[in-house]
Rosetta silent file (secondary structure, phi, psi, omega in degrees, C-alpha in Angstrom):
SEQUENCE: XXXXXXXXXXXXXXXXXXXXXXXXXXXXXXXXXXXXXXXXXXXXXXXXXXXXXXXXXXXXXXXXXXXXXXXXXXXXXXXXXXXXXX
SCORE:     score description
SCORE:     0.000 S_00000001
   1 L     0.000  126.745 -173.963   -7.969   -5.357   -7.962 S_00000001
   2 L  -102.155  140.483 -167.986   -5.203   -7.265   -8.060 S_00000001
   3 H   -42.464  -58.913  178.807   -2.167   -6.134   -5.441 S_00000001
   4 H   -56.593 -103.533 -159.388    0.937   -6.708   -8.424 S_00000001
   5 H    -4.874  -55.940 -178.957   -0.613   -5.099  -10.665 S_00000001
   6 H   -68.276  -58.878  171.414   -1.214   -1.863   -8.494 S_00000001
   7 H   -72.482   -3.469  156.455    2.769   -2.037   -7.605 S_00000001
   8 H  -103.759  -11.157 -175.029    4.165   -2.365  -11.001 S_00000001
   9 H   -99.596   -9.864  170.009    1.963    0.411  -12.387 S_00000001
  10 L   -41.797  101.318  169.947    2.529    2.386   -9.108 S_00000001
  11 L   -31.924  128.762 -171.231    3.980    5.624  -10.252 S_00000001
  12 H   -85.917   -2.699  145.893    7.555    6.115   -8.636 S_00000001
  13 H   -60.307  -60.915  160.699    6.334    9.589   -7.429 S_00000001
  14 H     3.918 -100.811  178.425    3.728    7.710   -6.064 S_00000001
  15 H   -36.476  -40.056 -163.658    6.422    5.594   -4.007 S_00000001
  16 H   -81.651  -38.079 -164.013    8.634    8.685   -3.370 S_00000001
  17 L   144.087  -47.061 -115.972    6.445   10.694   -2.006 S_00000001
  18 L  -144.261  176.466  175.451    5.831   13.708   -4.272 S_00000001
  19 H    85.844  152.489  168.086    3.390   14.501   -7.347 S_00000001
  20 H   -35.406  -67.694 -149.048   -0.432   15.131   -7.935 S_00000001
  21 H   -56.435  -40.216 -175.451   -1.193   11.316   -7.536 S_00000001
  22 H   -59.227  -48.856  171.226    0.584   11.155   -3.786 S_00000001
  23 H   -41.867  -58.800  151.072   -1.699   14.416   -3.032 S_00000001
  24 H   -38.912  -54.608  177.387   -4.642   13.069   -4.084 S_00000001
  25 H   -57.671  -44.778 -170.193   -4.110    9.942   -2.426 S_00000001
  26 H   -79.359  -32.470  154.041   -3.858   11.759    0.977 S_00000001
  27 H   -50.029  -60.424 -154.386   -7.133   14.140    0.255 S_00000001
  28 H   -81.134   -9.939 -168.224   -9.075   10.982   -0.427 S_00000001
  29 H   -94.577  -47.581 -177.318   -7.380    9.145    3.239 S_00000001
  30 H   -57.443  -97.060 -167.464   -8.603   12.750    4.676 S_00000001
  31 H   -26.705  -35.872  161.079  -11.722   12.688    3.324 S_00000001
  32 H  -107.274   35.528 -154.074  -12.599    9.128    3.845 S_00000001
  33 L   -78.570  -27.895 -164.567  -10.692    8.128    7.341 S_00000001
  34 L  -117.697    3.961  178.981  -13.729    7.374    9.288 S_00000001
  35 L   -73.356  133.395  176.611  -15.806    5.161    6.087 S_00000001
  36 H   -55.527  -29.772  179.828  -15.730    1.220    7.532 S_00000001
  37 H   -45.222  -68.129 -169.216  -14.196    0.317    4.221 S_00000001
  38 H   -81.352   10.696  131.513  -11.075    2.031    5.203 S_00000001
  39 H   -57.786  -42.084  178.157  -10.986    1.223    8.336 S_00000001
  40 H   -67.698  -50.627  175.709  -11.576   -2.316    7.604 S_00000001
  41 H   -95.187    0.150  161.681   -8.233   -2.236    4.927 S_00000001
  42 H   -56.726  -51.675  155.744   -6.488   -0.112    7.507 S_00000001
  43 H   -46.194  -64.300 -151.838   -6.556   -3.431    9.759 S_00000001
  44 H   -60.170  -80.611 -166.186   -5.629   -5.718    6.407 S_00000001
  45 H   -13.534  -93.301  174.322   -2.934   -3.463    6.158 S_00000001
  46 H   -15.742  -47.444 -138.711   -1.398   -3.523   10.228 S_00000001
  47 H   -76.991  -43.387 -169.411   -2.566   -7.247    9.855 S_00000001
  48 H  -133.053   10.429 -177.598   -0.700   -8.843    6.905 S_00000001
  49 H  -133.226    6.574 -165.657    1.282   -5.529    5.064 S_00000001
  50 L   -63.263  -38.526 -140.994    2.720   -3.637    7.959 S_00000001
  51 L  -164.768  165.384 -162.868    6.433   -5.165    7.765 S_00000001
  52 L   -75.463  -34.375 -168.575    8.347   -7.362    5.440 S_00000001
  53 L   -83.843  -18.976 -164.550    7.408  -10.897    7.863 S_00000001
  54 L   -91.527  155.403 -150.601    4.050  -10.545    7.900 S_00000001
  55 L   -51.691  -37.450 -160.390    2.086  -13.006    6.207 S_00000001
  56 L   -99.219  -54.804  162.586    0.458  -10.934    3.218 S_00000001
  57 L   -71.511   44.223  104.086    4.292   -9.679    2.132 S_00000001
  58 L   -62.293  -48.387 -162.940    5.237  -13.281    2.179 S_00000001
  59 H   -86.734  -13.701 -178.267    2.718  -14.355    0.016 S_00000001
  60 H  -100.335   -5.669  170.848    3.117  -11.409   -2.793 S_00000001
  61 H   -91.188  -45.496  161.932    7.200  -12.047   -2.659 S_00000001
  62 H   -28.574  -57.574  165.457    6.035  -15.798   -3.670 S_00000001
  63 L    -0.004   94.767  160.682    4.122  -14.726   -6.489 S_00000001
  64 L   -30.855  -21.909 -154.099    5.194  -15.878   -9.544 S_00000001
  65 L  -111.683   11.609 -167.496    4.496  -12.657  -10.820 S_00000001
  66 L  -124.127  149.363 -151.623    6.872  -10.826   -8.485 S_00000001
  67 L  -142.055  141.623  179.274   10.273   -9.194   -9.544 S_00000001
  68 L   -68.219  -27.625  172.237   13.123   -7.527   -6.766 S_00000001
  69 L   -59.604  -29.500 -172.097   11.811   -4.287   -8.938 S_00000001
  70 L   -90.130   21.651  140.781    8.658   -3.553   -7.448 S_00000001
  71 L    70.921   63.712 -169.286   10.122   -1.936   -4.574 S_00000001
  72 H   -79.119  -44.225  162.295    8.193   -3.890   -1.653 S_00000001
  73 H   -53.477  -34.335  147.837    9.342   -1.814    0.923 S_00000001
  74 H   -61.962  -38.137  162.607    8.530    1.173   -0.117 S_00000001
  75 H   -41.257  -62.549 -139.127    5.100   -0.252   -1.007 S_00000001
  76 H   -97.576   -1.772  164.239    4.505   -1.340    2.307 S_00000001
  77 H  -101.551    6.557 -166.783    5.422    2.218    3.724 S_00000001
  78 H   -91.582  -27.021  174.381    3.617    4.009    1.454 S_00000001
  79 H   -26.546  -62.809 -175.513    0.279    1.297    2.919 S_00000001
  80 H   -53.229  -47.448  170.105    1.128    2.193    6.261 S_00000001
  81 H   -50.825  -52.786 -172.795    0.854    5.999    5.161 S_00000001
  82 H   -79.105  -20.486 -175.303   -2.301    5.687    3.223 S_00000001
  83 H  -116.030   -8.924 -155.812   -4.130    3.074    5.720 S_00000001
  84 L   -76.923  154.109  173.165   -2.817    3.751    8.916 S_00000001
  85 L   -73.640  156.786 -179.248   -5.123    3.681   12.097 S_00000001
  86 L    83.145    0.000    0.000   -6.009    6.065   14.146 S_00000001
């Protein structure tokens, strides 16, 4: 899956907050919280998507493919929301 891709077609409810899809999203983080997969991108996340400096938001503002539109900050809190540890 590629990462742009998922953040230009990311619905801005999505990003805001609000809507079925955000709902959904948060059912499926309930439901699957303790599967290693998502543990496993909960780490990617902390590791390289946590914060604007870290290594993995470096390399997707580099992108050729990346535009001031696709709202990288919100992205990376909505990450934290959907991946976070614990």
């Amino acid at each position: 899956m590629d990462l742009l891709y998922e953040i230009r077609n990311t619905g801005e409810k999505l990003i805001v907050g609000g809507g079925y899809e955000w709902q959904l999203a948060l059912k499926l983080r309930e439901i699957h919280n303790k599967d290693p997969i998502m543990l496993e991108a909960g780490r990617l996340v902390a590791e390289y998507f946590s914060d604007l400096q870290q290594l993995g938001m470096i390399r997707l503002r580099e992108s050729k493919y990346f535009r001031p539109e696709l709202q990288v900050e919100d992205f990376t809190s909505v990450l934290k929301d959907l991946f976070r540890q614990g």
